[in-house]
C-alpha positions in Angstrom: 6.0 22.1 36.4 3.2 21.0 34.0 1.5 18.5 34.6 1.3 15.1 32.8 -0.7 14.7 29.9 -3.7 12.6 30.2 -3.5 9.2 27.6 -6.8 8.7 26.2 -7.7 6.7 23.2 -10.1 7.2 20.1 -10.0 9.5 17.0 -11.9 12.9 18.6 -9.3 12.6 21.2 -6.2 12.0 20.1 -7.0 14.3 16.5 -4.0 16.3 16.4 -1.9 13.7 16.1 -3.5 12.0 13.6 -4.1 14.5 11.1 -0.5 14.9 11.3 -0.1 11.1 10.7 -2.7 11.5 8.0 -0.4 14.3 6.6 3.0 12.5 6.8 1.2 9.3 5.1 0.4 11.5 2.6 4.3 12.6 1.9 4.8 8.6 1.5 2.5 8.0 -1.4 3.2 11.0 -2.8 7.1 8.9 -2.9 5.7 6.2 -4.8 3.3 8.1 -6.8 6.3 9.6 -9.0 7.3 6.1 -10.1 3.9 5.1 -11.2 3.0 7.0 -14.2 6.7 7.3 -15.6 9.3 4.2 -14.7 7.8 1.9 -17.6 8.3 4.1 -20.0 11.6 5.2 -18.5 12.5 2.1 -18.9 12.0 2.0 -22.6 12.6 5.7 -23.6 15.7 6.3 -21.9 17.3 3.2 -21.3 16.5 0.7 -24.4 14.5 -2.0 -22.1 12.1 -3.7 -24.2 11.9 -7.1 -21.8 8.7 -7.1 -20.4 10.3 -9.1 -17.1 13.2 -7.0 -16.9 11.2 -3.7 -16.7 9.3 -4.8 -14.3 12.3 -5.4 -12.7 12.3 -2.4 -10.5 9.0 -3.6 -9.3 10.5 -7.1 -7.9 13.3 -5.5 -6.3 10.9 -2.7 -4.6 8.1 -5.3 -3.5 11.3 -7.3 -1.8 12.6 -4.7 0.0 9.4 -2.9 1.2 8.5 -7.1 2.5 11.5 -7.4 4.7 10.8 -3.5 5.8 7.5 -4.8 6.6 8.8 -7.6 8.5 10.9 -6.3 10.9 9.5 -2.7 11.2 6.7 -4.5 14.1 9.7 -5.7 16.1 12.0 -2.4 15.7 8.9 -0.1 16.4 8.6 -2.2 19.6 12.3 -2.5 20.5 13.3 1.7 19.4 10.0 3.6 19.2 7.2 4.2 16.1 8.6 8.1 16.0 12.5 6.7 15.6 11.4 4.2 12.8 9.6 6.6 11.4 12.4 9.3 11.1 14.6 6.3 9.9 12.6 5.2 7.1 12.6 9.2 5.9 15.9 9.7 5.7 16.3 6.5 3.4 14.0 8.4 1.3 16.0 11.4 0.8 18.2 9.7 -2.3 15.5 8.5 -4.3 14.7 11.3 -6.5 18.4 11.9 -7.3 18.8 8.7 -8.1 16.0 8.5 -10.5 17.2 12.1 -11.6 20.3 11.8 -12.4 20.6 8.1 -12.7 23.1 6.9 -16.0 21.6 3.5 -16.1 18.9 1.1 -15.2 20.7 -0.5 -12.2 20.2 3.4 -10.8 16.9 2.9 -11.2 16.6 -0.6 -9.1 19.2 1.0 -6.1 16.6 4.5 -5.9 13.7 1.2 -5.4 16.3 -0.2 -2.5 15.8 3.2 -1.0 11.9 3.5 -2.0 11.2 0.0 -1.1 13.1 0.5 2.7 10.7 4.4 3.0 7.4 2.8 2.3 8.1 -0.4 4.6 9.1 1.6 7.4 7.2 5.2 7.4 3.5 3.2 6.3 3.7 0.3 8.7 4.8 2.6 11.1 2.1 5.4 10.3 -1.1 2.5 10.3 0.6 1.3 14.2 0.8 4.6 15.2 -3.2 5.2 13.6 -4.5 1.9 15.0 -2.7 2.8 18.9 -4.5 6.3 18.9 -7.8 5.0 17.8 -8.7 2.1 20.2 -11.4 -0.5 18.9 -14.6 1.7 18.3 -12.9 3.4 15.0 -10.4 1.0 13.9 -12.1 1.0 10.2 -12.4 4.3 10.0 -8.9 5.0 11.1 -7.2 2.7 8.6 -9.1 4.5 5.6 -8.1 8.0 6.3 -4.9 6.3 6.3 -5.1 4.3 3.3 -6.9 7.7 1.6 -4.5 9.7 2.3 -1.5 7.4 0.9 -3.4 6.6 -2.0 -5.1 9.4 -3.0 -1.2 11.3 -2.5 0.3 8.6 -4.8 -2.5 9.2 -7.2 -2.5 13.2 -7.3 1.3 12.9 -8.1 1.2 10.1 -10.6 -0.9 12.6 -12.5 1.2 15.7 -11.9 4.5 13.5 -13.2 1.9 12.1 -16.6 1.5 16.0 -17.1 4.5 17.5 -16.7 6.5 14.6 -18.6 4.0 15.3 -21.4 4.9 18.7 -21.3 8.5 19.2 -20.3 9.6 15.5 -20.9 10.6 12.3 -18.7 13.2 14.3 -17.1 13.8 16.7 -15.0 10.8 18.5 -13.4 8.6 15.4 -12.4 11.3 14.3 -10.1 11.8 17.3 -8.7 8.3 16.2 -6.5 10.2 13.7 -4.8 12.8 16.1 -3.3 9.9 18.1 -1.8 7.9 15.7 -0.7 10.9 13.6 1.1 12.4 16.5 2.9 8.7 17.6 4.0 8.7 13.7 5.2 11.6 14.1 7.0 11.6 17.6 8.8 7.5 16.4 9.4 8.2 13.5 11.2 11.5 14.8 13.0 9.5 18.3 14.2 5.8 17.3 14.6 5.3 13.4 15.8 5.0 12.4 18.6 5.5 8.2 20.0 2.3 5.9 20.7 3.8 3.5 22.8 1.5 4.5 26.3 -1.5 4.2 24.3 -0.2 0.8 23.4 -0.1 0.3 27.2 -3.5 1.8 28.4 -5.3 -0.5 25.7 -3.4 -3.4 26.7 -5.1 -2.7 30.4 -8.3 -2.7 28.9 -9.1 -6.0 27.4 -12.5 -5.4 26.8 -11.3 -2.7 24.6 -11.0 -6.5 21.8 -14.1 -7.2 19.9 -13.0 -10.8 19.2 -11.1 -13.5 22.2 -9.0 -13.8 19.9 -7.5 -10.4 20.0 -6.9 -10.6 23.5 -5.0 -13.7 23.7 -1.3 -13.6 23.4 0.6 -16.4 21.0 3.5 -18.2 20.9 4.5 -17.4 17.6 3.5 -14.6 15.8 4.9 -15.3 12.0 3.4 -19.0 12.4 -0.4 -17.5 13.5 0.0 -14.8 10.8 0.6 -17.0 8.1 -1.3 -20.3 8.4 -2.7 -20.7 12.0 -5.4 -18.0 12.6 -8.2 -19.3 10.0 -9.1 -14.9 10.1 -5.7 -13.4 10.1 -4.0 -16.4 7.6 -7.5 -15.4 5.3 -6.8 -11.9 5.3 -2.9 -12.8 4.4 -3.6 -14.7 1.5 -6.0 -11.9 0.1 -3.2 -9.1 1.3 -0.7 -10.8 -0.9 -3.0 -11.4 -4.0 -4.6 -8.1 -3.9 -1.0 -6.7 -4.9 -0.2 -9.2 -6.8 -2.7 -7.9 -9.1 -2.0 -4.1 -8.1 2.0 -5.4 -9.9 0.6 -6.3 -12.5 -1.6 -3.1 -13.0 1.4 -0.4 -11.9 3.6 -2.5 -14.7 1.0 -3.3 -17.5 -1.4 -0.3 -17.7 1.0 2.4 -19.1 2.3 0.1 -21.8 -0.8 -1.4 -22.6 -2.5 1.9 -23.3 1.0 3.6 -25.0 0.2 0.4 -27.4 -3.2 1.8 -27.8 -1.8 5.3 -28.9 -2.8 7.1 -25.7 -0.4 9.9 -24.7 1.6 10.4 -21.6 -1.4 12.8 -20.4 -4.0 10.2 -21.2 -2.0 7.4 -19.5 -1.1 9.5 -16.7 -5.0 9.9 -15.9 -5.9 6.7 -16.2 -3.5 5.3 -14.1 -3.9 8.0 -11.3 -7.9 7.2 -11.4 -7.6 3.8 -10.0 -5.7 4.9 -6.9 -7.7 7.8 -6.8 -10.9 6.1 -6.3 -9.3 3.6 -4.2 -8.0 6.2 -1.9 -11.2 8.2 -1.2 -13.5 4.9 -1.1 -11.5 4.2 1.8 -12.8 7.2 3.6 -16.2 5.5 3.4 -15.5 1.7 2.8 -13.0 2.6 6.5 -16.5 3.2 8.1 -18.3 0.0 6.4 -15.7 -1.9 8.2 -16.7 -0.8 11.3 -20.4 -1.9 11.0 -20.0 -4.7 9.1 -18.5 -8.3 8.9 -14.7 -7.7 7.9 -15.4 -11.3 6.1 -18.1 -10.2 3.9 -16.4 -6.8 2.6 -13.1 -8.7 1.7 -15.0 -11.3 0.1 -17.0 -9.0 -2.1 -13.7 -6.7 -2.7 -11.9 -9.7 -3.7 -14.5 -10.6 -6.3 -15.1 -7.3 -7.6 -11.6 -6.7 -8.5 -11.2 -10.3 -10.4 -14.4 -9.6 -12.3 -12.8 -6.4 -13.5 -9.4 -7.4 -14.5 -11.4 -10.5 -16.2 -13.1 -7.8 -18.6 -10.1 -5.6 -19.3 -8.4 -7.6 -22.3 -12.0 -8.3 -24.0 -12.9 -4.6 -24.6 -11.1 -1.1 -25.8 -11.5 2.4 -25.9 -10.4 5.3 -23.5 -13.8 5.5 -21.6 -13.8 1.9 -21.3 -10.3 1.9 -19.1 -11.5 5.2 -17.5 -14.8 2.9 -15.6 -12.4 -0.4 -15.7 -9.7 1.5 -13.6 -12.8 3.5 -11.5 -14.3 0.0 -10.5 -11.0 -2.0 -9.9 -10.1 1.5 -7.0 -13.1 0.3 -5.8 -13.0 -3.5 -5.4 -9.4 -2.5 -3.7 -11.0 0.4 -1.6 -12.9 -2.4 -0.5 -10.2 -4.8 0.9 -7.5 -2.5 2.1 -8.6 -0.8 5.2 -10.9 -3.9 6.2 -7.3 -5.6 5.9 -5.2 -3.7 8.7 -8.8 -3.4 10.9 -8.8 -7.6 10.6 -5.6 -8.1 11.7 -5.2 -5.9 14.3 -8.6 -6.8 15.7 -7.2 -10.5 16.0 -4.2 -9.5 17.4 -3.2 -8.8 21.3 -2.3 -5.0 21.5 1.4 -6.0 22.4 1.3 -8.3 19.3 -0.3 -6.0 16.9 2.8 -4.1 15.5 4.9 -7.6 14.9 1.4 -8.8 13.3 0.7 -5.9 10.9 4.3 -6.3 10.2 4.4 -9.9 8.9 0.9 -9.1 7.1 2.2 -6.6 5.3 5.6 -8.7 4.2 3.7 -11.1 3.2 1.4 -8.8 1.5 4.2 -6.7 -0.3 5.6 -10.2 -1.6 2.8 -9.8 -3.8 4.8 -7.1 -5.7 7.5 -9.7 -6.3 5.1 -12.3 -7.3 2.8 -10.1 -9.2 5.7 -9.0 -11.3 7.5 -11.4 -12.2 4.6 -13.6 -12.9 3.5 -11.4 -15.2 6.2 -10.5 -16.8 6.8 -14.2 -17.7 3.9 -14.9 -19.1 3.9 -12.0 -21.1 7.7 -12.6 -21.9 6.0 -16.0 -23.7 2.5 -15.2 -24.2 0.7 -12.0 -24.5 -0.8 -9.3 -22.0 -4.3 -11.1 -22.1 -3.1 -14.4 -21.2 -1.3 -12.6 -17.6 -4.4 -10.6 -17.2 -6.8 -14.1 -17.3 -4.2 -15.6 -14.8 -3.7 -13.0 -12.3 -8.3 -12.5 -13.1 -8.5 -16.0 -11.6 -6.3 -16.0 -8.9 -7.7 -12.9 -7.7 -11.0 -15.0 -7.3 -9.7 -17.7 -5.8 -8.8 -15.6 -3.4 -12.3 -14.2 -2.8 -13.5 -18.4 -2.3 -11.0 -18.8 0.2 -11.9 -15.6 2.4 -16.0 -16.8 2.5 -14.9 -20.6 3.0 -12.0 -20.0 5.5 -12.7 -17.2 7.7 -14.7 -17.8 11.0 -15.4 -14.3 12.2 
């Protein structure tokens, strides 16, 4: 008989498993990264869309779906385990590149981003609880942004692949022939290799000087309500969740047009786009660490900014260097932000409310998708691409006054 395995938390300890977390979360932005480069012009190419809204339109539909996912994944990786969630939201990926394949219309398009949008809900909020419970306190920051690199800098490497072989081979088939890899890798990784985190969940719970703040080790009434509004330090980082990709909707729709206006090839475009999640995915393997050392307030605040001040400056300038350092500096206002985001909110969460908090965050945050887009393709609809990017600029801001004026951490 062998004996029982010992349940210990932190990084060095539980490594294993993490790196193949870190791996699988790589397989899910690698899923979204072979939309990023290719669907607005897919949209206009193939299908005869020339509405700015109604491109983006796969956008709105994905950022809805991946919300809810988000939502409820915290209560159904309580009530059926992390691992069976995380199988779940794989095998919703497995029609996705068919669909976008083989697809003879637009409204194939939006039904592969039901699919997407349900994958990336379920396999990421269940790969940053299953992080966060193996981790403990000490190296929650860290944690999150070999997470967040790994998604990122995934969904980056093939949004470049799919600008280079589209430029090559055209649109269709062979950059969609990623997504079959990578989703049955997903799959037969998650089915085969992982492992549930629900008794390290347990054994931090016992410890409640494993919390840095009281208020992580306090249980609420309601967690929606203290997500949202209630906690002045988790309703802070909400508000700057939900901007930050509101703005990140506006970049994943805008960019490629903007620079196919500009008479950039799919190559070109296909770089630029990937660098800004590129840099934002491997800043987070150092900005991960900042937020371990320093004030979760102040690096939001300054990652906020950073990003407004950029998308202030994109409509006033041109040039292909110029969106080269714009998209550079904008991965790293957002490298910033995103891991200190997860760290915040699970810090001010009780361990058996973390997962139903993360959850709710990140809805809320993914609403930004649907906000993001359709905002902007309205105005754009009735204005121009400068007049979005001033609007989505300033609200991004805002966003940074209410982080250093609200938070009390």
């Amino acid at each position: 008989m062998q004996p029982a395995l010992t349940i210990q938390l932190g990084l060095h300890e539980n490594w294993k498993q993490f790196s193949l977390l870190v791996l699988i979360n790589g397989f899910v932005g690698g899923m979204l990264g072979i939309e990023r480069t290719l669907l607005p012009q897919l949209a206009k190419d193939v299908f005869g869309i020339n509405s700015f809204t109604a491109i983006l339109s796969f956008i709105v539909v994905f950022g809805t779906v991946k919300a809810f996912a988000n939502l409820y994944a915290g209560k159904l990786a309580s009530n059926i385990g992390r691992k069976n969630l995380l199988v779940i939201g794989w095998i919703a990926a497995l029609p996705v590149p068919f669909l976008l394949l083989y697809g003879p219309s637009w409204n194939w398009i939006l039904a592969a981003n039901i699919f997407l949008g349900i994958n990336q809900g379920l396999c990421w909020s269940t790969a940053v609880m299953m992080k966060i419970d193996l981790a403990g306190v000490k190296n929650r920051g860290l944690a999150m942004g070999i997470n967040e690199f790994a998604g990122y800098f995934s969904l980056a490497l093939i949004a470049f692949l799919t600008g280079y072989l589209a430029s090559h081979y055209g649109l269709k088939p062979y950059p969609f022939y990623l997504g079959i890899i990578l989703s049955v890798a997903g799959l037969l990784g998650s089915v085969f290799l992982i492992t549930d985190t629900e008794k390290h969940v347990q054994l931090e719970a016992s410890i409640p000087e494993n919390s840095k703040y009281e208020e992580g080790k306090k249980l609420v009434k309601n967690v929606f309500r203290n997500t949202t509004w209630q906690s002045k330090n988790i309703s802070s980082v909400t508000q700057a969740g939900l901007i930050n990709n509101l703005n990140d909707a506006m970049v994943w729709g805008l960019f490629p047009l903007l620079l196919a206006s500009k008479g950039f090839n799919l190559a070109q475009i296909g770089l630029i786009v990937a660098i800004y999640p590129a840099v934002w995915g491997i800043s987070q393997l150092f900005t991960g660490i900042l937020a371990d050392h320093y004030r979760r307030k102040t690096l939001l605040f300054w990652g906020m900014l950073m990003q407004g001040l950029v998308l202030l400056l994109l409509p006033l300038f041109t040039g292909y260097y110029f969106y080269v350092i714009m998209s550079t500096l904008l991965g790293l206002g957002t490298a910033l932000v995103y891991p200190t985001f997860l760290a915040a909110v699970a810090d001010f969460s009780h361990p058996y409310q973390r997962a139903h908090s993360i959850g709710i965050f990140r809805f809320w945050r993914d609403s930004g998708y649907v906000l993001g887009a359709l905002l902007t393709g309205l105005i754009i609809d009735h204005f121009n691409y400068s007049t979005a990017i001033f609007v989505v600029a300033g609200l991004t801001i805002l966003s940074a006054i209410v982080i250093i004026l609200r938070m009390n951490e």
